[in-house]
N, C-alpha and C positions, 0 to 999 in steps of 0.2 A: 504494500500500500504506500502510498504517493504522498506528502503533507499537503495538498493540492483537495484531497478528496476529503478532508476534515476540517481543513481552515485552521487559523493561528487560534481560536479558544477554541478548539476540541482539540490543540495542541496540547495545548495549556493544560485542559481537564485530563487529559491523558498521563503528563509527565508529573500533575502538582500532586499528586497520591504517593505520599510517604515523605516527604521533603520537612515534614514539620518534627523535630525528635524530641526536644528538646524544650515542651513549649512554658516553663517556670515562670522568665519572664518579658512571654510574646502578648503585646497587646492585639497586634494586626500582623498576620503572616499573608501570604498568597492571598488577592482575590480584592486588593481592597488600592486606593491609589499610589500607597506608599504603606511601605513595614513600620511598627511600631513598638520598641520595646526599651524596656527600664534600664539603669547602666548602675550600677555601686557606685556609692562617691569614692570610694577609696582606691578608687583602681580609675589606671588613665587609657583610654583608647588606642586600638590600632586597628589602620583601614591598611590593606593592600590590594594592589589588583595584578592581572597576568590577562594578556591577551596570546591567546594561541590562534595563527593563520595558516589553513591549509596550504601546503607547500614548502611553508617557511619553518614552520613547528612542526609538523607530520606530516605522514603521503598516508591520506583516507585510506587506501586499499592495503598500506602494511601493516595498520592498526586498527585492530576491533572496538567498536562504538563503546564496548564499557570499560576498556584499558585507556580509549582518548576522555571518557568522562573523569575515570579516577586520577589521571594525571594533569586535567586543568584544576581541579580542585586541587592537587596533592600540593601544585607547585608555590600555590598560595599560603597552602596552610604551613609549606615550610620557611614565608616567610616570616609568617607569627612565631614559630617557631623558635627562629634568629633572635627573637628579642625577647625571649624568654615569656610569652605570653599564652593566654588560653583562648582556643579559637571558637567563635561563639557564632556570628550568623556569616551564609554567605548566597552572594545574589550573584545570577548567571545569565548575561544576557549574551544571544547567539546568531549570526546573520545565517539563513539554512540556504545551499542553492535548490532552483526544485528536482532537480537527478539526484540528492539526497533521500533517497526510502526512511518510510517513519520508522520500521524496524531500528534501523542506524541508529537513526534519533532518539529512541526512546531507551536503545543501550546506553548511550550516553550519561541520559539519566540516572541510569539504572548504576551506572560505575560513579558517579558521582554523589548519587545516596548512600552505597554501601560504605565508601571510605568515612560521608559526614558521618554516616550511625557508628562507626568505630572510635571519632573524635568526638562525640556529641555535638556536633556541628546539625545548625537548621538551614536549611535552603531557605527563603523566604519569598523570593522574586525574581526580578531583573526584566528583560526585554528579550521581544521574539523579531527576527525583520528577516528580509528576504537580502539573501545574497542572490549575484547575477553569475558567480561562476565556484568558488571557494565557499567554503564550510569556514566560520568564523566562529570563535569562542571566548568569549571575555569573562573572567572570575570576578567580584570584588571579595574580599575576606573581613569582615571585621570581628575582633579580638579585643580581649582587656588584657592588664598586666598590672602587678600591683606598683605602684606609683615609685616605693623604695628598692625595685628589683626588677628595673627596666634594662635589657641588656643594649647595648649600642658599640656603634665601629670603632666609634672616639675613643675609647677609653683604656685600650692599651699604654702598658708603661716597659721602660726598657728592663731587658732583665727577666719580662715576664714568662712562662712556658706556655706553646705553643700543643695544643692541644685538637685530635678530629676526635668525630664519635662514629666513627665507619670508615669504610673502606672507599678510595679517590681511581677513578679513571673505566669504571665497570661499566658506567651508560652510553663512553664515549665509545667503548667496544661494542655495546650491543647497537649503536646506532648504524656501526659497521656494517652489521652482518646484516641489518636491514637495509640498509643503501646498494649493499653487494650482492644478494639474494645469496646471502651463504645459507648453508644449511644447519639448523639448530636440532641439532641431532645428539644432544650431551648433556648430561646434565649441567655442566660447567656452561655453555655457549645459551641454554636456556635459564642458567641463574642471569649472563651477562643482558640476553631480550628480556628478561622481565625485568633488570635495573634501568632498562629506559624506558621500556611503556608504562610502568608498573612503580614507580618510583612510591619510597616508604616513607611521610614525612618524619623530621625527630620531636615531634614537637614535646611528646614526654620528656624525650631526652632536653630538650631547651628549657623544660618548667625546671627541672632537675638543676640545674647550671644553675639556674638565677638563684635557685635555693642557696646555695653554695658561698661560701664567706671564699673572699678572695678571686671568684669570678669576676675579669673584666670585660673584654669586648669579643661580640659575637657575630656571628655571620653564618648565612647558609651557604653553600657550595653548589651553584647554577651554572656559574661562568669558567669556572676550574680554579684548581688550587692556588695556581699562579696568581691567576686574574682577581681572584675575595680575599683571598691573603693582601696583595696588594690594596686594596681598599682599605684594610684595616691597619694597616703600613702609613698611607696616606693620611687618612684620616686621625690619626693617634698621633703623626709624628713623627711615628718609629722606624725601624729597620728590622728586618727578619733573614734568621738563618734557619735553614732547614735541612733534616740528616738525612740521605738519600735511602738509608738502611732502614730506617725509622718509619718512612711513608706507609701508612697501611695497602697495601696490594694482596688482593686476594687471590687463591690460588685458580680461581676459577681466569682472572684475566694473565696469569702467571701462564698458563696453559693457552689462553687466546693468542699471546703475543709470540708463546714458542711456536705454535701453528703460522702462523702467518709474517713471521719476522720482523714485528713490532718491540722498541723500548718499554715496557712497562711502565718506566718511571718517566717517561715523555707521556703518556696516556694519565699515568697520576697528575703531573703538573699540570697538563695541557687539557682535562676533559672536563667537559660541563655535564650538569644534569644529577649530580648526584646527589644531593639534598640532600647530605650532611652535614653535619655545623661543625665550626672551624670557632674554637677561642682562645682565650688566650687569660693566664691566673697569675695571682702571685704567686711567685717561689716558694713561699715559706707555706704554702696552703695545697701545693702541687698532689704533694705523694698522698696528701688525705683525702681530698678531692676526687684521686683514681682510683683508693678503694672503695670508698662510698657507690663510684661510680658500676664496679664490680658487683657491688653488692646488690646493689637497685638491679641492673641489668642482665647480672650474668654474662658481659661481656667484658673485654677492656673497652678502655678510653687510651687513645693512640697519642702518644707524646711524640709529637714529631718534628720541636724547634722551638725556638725562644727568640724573642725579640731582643733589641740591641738599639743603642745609641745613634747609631748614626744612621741613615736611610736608604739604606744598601739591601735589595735584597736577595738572596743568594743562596745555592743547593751546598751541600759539601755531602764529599764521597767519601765511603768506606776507607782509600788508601790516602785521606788527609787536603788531596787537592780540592777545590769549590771553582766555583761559576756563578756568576750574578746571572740570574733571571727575570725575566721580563714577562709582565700579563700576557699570556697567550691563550685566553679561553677565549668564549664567542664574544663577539660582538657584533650585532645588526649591522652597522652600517663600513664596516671594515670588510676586506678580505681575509675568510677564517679557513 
């Protein structure tokens, strides 16, 4: 079926069933001019948004409607994440072309509600329009955080450790082997496609951080290591060294890169998509911070570099030699 044969409200009534999870303190969800709900005084707001455009952000035909739903939501809700906040309503407006089947469409949905009911996130709204060629998709996110335990880019100091909560370069593999029609025939090359359609946000892991005495600045990992590290370089001040041993690499892209004769640690630095977070602690809070983090998680927390005085920032390798690095993740309007 066609969105043609239902119109834009029997769109509506079709996708607005189950979008509401959360409804404590919804005055007005779906169905009314505008959302309306109550906010804590004690906690300060955070809105984000993420626009995904067919072409540019995915190719429709290599991704199924409820893996592109749960990754335009995912990519927002890691940025509430970043600032250590709790994600609370989000609104999704969508330009549809009509070669779009409602089947597609209503997956979309369907990936997009199941990740909010895992966050307790409510859908409330947004906007329906007609695309003339491309499948469009715009998130907005809105989030609180409590007012004394806001995390940000700024606030790195030298000296500080440099901290992931996951593994760096996995989505920029898997975006591969969708661009190349390789075949995912492994469990390792199908962990690598589900780290790009399928992204996990941290946002537990980011409530976690902000809890934390000694937590400075934080950032999610969209544009690559290189490139968010460098933001919070810039932004703070600082300079950053990072150990090339130390970089989290999983063994699943360990195994991608021996097949295909890739750097690993070139797909660490250099890969977007992976919505991890990237911070950075006091020293003297370092070691206690990574067991707690064990303990919560069951995983480690990856020390992978410490900021530094001067604004240089730079890999160093196992036999002592280094290299200044430069942003090399995505950016729109560059050649990536």
């Amino acid at each position: 079926m066609m969105l043609k044969q239902i119109g834009e409200f029997g769109f509506i009534d079709k996708i607005s069933k189950g979008c509401l999870i959360r409804p404590d303190n919804i005055i007005r969800a779906i169905g009314d001019d505008a959302a309306a709900f109550t906010v804590a005084s004690d906690q300060v707001s955070l809105i984000t948004t993420d626009l995904l455009v067919e072409r540019i952000h995915f190719i429709r035909k290599s991704i199924s409607g409820f893996d592109l739903g749960h990754k335009s939501l995912a990519v927002n809700l890691s940025d509430i994440a970043a600032m250590g906040g709790q994600a609370r309503e989000a609104f999704v407006s969508i330009g549809i072309p009509l070669t779009c089947p409602l089947d597609y469409l209503k997956a979309v949905y369907d990936g997009m509600k199941h990740l909010a009911e895992k966050f307790n996130v409510n859908i409330l709204g947004g906007d329906t329009t007609r695309s003339e060629v491309d499948l469009i998709i715009n998130v907005v996110v809105y989030g609180t955080a409590a007012k004394n335990r806001l995390l940000c880019r700024d606030a790195a100091e030298p000296g500080d450790i440099i901290f992931s909560t996951g593994y760096l370069g996995d989505s920029k593999a898997g975006l591969y082997l969708i661009l190349n029609n390789l075949p995912v025939d492994s469990t390792e090359m199908q962990a690598l496609y589900r780290a790009h359609v399928l992204p996990q946000p941290h946002l537990r892991e980011g409530r976690f951080l902000a809890d934390q005495s000694g937590i400075r600045a934080a950032i999610d990992v969209s544009d690559g290591l290189s490139s968010d590290l460098g933001h919070i370089t810039e932004q703070s001040a600082v300079g950053a060294t990072i150990y090339a041993t130390q970089i989290p690499i999983s063994d699943s892209l360990q195994t991608f890169c021996a097949a295909y004769g890739f750097d690993p640690l070139e797909y660490a630095l250099g890969g977007g998509e992976d919505y991890i977070l990237l911070c950075t602690a006091a020293p003297q809070h370092a070691d206690e911070i990574e067991q707690n983090f064990q303990r919560q998680f069951k995983r480690p927390l990856f020390r992978i570099g410490k900021t530094t005085a001067d604004h240089r920032l730079e890999v160093v390798y196992a036999n002592g030699t280094s290299r200044a690095i430069s942003p090399r993740g995505w950016d729109h309007f560059k050649k990536n």
